[in-house]
N, CA, C and O atoms as a GROMACS GRO file, in nm:
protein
  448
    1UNK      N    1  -1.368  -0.845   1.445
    1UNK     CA    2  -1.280  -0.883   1.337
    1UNK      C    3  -1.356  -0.926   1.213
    1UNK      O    4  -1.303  -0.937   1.102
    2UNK      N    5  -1.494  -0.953   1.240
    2UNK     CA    6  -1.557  -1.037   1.109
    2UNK      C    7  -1.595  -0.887   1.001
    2UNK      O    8  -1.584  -0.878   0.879
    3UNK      N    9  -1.629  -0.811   1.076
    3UNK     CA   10  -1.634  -0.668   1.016
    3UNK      C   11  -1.486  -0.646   0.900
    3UNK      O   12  -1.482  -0.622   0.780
    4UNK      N   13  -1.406  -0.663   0.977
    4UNK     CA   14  -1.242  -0.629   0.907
    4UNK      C   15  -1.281  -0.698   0.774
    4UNK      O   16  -1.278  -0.635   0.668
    5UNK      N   17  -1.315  -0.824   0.782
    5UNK     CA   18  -1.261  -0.944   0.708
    5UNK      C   19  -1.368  -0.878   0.607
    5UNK      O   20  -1.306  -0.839   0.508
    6UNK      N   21  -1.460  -0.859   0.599
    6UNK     CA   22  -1.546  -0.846   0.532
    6UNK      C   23  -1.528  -0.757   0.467
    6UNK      O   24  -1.536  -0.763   0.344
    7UNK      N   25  -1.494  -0.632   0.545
    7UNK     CA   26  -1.407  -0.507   0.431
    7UNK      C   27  -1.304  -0.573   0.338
    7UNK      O   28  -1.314  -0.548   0.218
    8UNK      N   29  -1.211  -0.649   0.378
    8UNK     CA   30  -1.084  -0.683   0.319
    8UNK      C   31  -1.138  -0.758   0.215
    8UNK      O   32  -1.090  -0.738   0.104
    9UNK      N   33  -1.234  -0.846   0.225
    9UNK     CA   34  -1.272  -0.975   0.115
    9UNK      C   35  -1.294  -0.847   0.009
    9UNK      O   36  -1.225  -0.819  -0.089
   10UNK      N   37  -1.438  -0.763   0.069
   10UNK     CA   38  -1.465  -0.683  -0.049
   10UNK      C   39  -1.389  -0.593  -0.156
   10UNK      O   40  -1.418  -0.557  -0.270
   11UNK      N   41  -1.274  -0.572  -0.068
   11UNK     CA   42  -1.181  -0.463  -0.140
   11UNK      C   43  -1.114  -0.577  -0.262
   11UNK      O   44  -1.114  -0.558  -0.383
   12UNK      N   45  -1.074  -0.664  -0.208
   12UNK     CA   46  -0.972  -0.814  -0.285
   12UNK      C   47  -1.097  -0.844  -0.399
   12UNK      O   48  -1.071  -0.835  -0.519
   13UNK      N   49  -1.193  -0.869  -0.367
   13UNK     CA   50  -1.289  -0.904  -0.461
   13UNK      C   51  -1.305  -0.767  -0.608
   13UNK      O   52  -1.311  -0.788  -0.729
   14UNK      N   53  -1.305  -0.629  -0.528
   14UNK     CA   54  -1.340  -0.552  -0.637
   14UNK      C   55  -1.179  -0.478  -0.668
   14UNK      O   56  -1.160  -0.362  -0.705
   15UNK      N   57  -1.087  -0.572  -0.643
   15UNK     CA   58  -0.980  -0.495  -0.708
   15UNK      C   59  -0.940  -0.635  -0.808
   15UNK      O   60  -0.880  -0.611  -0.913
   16UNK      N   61  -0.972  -0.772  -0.775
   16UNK     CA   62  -1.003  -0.868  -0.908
   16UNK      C   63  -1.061  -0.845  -1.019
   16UNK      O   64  -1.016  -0.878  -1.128
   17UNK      N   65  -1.186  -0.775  -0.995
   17UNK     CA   66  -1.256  -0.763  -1.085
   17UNK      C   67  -1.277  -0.642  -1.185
   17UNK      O   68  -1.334  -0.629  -1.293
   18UNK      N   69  -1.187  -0.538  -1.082
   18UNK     CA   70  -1.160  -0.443  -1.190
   18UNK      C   71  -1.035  -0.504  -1.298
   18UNK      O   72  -1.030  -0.453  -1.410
   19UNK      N   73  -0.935  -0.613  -1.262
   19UNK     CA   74  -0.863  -0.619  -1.375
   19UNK      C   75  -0.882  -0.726  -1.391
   19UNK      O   76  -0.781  -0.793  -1.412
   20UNK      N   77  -1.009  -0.794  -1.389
   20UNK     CA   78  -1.071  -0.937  -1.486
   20UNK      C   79  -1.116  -0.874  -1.642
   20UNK      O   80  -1.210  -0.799  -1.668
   21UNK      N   81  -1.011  -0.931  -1.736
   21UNK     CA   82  -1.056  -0.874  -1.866
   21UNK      C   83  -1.234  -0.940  -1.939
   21UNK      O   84  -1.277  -0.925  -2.053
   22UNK      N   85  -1.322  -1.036  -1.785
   22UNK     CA   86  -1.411  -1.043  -1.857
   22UNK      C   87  -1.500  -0.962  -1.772
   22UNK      O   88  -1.621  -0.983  -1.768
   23UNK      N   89  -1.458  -0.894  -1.721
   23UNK     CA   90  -1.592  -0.774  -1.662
   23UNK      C   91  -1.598  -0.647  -1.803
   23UNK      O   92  -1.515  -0.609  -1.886
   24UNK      N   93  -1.702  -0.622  -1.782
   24UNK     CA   94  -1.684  -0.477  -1.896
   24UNK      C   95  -1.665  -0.382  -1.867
   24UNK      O   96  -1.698  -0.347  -1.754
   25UNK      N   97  -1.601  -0.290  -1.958
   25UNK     CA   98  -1.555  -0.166  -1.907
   25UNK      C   99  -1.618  -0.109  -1.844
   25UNK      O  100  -1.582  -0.069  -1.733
   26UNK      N  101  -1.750  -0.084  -1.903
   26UNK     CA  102  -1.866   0.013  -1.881
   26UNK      C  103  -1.894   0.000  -1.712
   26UNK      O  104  -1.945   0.092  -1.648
   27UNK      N  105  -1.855  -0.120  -1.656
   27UNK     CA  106  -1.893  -0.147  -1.488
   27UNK      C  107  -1.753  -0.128  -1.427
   27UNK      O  108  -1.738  -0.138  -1.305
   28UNK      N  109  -1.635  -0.098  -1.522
   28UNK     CA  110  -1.507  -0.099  -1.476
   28UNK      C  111  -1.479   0.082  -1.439
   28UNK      O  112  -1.408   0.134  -1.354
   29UNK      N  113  -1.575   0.148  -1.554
   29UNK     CA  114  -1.579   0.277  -1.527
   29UNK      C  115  -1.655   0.366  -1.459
   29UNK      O  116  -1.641   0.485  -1.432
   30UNK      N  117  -1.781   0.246  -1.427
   30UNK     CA  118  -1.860   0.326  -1.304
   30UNK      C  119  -1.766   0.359  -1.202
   30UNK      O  120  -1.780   0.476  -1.167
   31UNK      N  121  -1.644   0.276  -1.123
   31UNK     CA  122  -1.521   0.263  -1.003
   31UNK      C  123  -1.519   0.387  -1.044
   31UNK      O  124  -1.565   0.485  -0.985
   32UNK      N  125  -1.451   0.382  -1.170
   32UNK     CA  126  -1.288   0.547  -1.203
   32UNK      C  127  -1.382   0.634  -1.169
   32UNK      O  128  -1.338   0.709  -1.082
   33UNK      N  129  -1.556   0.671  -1.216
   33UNK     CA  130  -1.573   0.815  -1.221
   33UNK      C  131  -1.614   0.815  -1.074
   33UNK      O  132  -1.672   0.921  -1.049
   34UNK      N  133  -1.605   0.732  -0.962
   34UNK     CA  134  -1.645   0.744  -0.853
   34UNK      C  135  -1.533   0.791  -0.761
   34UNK      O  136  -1.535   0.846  -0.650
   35UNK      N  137  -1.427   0.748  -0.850
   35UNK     CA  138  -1.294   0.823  -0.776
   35UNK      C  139  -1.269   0.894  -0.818
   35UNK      O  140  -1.162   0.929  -0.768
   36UNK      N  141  -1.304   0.975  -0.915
   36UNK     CA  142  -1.263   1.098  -0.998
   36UNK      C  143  -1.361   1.218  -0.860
   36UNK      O  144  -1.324   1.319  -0.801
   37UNK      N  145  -1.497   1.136  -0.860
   37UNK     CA  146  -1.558   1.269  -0.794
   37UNK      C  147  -1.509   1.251  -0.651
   37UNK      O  148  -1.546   1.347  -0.583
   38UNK      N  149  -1.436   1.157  -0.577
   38UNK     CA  150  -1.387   1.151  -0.449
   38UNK      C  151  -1.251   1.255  -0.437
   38UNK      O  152  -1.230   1.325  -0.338
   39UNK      N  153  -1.181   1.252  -0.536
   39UNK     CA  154  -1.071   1.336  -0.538
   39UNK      C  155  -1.111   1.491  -0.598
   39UNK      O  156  -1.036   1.589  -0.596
   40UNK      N  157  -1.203   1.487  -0.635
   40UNK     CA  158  -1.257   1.611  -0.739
   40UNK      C  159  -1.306   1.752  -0.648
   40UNK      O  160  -1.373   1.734  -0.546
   41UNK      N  161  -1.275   1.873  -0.685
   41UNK     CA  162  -1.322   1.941  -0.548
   41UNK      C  163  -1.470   2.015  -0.555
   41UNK      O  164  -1.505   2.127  -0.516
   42UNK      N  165  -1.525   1.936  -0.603
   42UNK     CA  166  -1.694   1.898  -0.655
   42UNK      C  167  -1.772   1.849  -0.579
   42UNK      O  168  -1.750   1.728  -0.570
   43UNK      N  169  -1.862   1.885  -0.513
   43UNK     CA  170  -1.875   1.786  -0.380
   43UNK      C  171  -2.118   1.790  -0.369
   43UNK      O  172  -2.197   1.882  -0.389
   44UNK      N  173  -2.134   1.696  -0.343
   44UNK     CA  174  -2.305   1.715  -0.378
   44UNK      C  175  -2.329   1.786  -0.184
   44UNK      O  176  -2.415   1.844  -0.117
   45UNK      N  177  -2.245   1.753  -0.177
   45UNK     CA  178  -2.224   1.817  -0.012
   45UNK      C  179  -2.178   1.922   0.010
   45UNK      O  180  -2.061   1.892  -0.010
   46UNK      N  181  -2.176   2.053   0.042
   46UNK     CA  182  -2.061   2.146   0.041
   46UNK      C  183  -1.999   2.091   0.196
   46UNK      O  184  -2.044   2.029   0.293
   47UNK      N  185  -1.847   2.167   0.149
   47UNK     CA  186  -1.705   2.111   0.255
   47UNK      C  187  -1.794   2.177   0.432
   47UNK      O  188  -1.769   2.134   0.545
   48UNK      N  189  -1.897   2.291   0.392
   48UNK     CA  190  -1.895   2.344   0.501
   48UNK      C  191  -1.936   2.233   0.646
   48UNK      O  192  -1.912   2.249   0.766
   49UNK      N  193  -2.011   2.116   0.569
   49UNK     CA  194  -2.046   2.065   0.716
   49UNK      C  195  -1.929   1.925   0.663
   49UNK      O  196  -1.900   1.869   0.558
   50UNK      N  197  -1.881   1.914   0.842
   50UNK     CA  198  -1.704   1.848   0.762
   50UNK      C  199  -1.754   1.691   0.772
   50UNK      O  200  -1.724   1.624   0.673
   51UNK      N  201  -1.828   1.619   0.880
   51UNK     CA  202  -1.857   1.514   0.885
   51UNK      C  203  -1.920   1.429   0.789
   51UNK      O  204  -1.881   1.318   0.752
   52UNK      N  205  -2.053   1.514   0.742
   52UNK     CA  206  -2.100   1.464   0.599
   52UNK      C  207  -2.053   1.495   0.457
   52UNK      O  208  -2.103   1.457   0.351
   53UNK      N  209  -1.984   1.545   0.469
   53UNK     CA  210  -1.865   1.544   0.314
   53UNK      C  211  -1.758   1.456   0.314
   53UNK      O  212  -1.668   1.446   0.230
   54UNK      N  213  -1.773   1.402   0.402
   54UNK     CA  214  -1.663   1.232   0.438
   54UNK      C  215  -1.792   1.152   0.411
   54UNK      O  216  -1.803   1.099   0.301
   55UNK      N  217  -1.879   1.141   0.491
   55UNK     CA  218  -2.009   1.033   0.453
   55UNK      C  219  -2.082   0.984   0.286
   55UNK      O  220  -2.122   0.879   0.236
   56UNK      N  221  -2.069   1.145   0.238
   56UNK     CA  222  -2.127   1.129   0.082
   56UNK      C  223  -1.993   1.070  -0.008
   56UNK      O  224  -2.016   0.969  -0.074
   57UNK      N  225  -1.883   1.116  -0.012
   57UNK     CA  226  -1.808   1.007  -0.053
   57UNK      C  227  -1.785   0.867  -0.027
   57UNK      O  228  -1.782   0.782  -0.116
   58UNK      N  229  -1.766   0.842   0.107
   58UNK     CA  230  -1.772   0.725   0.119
   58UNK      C  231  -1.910   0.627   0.070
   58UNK      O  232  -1.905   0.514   0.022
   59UNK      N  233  -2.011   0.694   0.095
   59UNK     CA  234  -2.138   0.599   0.022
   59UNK      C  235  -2.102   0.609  -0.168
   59UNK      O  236  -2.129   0.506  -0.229
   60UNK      N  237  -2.048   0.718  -0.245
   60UNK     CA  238  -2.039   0.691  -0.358
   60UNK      C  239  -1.970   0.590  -0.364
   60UNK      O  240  -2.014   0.492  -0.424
   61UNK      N  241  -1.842   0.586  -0.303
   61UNK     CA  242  -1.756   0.460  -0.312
   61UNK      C  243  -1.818   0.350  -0.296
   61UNK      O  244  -1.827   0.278  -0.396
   62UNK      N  245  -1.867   0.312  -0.188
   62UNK     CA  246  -1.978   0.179  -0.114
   62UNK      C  247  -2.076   0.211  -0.216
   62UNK      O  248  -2.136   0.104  -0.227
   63UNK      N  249  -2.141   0.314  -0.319
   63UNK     CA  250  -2.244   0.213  -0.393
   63UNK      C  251  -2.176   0.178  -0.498
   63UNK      O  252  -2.202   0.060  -0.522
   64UNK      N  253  -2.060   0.245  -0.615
   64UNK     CA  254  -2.000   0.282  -0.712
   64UNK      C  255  -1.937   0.076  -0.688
   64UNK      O  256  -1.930  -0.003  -0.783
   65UNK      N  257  -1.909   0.046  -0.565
   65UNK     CA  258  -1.820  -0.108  -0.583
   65UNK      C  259  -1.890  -0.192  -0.610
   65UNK      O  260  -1.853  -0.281  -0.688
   66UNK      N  261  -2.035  -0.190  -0.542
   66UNK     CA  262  -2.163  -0.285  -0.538
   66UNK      C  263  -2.243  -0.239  -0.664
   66UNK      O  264  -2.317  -0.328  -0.706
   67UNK      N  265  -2.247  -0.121  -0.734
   67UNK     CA  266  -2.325  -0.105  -0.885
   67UNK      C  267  -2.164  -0.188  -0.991
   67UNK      O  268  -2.185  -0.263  -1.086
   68UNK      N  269  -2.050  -0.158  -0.954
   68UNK     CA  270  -1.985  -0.279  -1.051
   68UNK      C  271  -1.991  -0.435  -1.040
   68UNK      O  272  -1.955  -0.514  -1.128
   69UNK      N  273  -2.049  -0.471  -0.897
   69UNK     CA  274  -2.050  -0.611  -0.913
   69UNK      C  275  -2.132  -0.660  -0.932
   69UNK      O  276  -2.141  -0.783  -0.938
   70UNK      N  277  -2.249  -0.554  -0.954
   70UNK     CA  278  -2.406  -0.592  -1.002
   70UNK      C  279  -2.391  -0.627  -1.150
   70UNK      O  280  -2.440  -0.722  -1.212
   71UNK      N  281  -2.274  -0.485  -1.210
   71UNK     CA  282  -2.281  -0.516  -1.372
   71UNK      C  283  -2.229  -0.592  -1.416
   71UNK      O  284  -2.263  -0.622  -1.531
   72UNK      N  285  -2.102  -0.677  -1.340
   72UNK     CA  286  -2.006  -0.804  -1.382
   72UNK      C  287  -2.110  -0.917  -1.374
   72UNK      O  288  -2.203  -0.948  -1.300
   73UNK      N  289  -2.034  -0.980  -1.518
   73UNK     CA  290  -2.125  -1.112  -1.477
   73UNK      C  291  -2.134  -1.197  -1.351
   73UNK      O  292  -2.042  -1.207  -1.270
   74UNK      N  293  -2.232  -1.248  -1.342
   74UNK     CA  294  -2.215  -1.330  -1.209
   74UNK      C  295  -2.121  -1.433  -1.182
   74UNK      O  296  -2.057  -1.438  -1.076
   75UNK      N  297  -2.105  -1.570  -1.339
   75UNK     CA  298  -2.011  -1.668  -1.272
   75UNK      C  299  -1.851  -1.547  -1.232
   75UNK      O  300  -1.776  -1.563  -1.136
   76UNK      N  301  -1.841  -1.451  -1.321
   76UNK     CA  302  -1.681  -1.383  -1.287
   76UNK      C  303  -1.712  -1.389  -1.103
   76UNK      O  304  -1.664  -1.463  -1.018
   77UNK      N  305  -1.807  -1.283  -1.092
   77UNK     CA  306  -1.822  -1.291  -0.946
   77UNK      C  307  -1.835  -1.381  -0.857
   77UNK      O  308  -1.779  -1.360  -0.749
   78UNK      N  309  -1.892  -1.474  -0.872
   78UNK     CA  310  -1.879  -1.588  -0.801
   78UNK      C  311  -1.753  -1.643  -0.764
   78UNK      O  312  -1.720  -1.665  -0.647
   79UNK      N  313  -1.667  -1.669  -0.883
   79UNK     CA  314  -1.523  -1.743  -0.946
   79UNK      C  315  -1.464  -1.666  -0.846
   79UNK      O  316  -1.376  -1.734  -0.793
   80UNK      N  317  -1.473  -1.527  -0.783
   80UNK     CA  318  -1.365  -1.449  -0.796
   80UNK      C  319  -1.408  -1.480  -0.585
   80UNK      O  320  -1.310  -1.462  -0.511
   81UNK      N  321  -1.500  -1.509  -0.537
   81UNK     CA  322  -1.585  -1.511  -0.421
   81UNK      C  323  -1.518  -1.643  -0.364
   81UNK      O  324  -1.463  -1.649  -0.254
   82UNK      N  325  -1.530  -1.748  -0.453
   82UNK     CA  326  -1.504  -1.883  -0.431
   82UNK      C  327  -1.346  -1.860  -0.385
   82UNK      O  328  -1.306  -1.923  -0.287
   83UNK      N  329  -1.273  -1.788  -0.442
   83UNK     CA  330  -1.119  -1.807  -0.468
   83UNK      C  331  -1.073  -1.716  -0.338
   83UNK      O  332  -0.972  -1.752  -0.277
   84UNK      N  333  -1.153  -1.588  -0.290
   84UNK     CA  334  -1.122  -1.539  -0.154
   84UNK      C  335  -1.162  -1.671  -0.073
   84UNK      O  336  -1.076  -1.744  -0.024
   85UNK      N  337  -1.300  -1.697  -0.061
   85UNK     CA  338  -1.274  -1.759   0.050
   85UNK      C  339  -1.207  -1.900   0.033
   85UNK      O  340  -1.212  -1.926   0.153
   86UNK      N  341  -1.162  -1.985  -0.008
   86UNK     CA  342  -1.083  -2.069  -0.015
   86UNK      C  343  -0.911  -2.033   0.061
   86UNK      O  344  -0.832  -2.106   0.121
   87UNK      N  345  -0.906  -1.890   0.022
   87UNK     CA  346  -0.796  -1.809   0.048
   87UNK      C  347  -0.793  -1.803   0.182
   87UNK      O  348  -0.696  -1.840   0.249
   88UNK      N  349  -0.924  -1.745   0.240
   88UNK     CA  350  -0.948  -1.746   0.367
   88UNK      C  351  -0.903  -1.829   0.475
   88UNK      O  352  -0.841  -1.808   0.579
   89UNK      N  353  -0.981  -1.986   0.384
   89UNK     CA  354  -0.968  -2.059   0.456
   89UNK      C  355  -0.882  -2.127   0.469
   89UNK      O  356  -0.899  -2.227   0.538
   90UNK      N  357  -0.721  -2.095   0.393
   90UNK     CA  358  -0.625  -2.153   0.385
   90UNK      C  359  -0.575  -2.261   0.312
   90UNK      O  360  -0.478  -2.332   0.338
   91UNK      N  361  -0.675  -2.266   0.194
   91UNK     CA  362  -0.634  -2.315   0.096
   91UNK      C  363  -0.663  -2.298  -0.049
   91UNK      O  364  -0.758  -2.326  -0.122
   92UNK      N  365  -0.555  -2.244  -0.062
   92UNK     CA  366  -0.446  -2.162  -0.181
   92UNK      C  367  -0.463  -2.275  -0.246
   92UNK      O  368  -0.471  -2.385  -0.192
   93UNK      N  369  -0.471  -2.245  -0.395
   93UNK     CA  370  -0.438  -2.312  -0.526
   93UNK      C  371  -0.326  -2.325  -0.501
   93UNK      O  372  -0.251  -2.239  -0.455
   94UNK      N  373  -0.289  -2.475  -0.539
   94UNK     CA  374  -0.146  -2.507  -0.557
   94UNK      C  375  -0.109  -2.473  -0.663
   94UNK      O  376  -0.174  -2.501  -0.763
   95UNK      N  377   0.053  -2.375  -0.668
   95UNK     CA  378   0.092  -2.395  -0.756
   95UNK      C  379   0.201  -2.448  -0.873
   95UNK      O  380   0.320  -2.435  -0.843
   96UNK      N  381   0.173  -2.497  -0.984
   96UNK     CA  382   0.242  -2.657  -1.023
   96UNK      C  383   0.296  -2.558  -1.144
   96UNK      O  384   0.244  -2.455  -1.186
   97UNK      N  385   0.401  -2.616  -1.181
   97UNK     CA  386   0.483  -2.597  -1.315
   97UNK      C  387   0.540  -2.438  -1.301
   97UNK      O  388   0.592  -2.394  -1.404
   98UNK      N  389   0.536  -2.364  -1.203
   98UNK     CA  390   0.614  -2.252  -1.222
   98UNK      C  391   0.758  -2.276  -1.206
   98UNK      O  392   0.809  -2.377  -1.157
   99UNK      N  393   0.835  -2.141  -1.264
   99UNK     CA  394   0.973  -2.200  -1.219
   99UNK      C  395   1.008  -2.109  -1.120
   99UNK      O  396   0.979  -1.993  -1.092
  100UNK      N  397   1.116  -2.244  -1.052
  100UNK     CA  398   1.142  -2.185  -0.940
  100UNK      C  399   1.051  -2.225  -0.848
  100UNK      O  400   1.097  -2.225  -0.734
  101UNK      N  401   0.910  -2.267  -0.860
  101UNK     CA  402   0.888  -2.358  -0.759
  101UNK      C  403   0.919  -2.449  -0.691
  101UNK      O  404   0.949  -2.546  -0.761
  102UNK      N  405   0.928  -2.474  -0.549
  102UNK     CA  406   0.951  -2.590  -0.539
  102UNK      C  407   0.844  -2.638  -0.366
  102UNK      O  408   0.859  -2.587  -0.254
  103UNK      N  409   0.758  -2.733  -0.401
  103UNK     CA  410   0.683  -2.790  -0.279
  103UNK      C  411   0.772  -2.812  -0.190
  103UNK      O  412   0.867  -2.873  -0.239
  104UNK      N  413   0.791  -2.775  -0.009
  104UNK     CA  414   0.912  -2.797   0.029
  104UNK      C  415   0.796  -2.904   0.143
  104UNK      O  416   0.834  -2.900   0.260
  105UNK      N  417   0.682  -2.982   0.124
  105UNK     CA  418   0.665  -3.071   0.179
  105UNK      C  419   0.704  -3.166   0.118
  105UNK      O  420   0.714  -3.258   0.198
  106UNK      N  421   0.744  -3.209  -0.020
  106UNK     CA  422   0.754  -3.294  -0.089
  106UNK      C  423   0.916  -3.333  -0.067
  106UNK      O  424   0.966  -3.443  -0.090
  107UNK      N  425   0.988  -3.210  -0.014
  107UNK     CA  426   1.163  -3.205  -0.002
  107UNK      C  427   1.225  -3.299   0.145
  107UNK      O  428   1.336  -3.337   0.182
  108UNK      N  429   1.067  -3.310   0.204
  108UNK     CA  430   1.145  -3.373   0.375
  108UNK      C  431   1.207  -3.449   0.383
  108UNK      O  432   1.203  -3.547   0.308
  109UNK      N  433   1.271  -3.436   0.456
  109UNK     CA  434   1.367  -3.587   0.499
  109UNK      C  435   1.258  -3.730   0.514
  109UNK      O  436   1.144  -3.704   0.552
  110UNK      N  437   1.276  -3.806   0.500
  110UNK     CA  438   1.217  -3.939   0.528
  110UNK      C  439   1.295  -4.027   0.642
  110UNK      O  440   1.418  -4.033   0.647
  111UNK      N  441   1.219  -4.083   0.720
  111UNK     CA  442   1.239  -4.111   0.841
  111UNK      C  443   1.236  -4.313   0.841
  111UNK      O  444   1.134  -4.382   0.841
  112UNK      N  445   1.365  -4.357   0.842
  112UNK     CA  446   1.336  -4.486   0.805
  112UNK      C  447   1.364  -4.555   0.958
  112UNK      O  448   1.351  -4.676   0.974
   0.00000   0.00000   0.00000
């Protein structure tokens, strides 16, 4: 399961940071052209051998996520690291002043 988690953090982490308006494009567009050539019928592999034409995409993807979080600044990355695992660990930013919120520990009955 720590495998799972670790995929999942990474995906949550680089789908933050593609729409953190302080990463730059330029590391926002390394992602797109990595999915352009995943969907593209362009391949540095030809289709003929079927196992490694799944492998070379998937490593563009796996380097294309890790060359954008190299180019984001670090505190974004960090900020964005801190806030999964907090998430993880089950504790969520509270959140205050929305509407329509309402804390329903704060609503209990009281016990006299």
């Amino acid at each position: 399961m720590k495998a799972l988690d670790g995929v999942i953090d990474q995906a949550l982490l680089t789908w933050k940071l593609f729409f953190d308006a302080r990463v730059p494009i330029h590391a926002k567009l390394v992602l797109v052209l990595a999915a352009v050539y995943v969907i593209s019928p362009i391949d540095l592999v030809p289709d003929i051998i079927p196992i490694l034409t799944q492998l070379d995409d998937l490593g563009i993807l796996v380097a294309s996520v890790k060359f954008m979080e190299m180019l984001a600044p670090d505190y974004v990355v960090s900020e964005h690291k801190a806030g999964i695992e907090r998430r993880r660990a089950g504790k969520d930013a509270e959140v205050v002043d929305a509407p329509g919120f309402r804390n329903m520990d704060e609503e209990k009955p009281k016990n006299h």
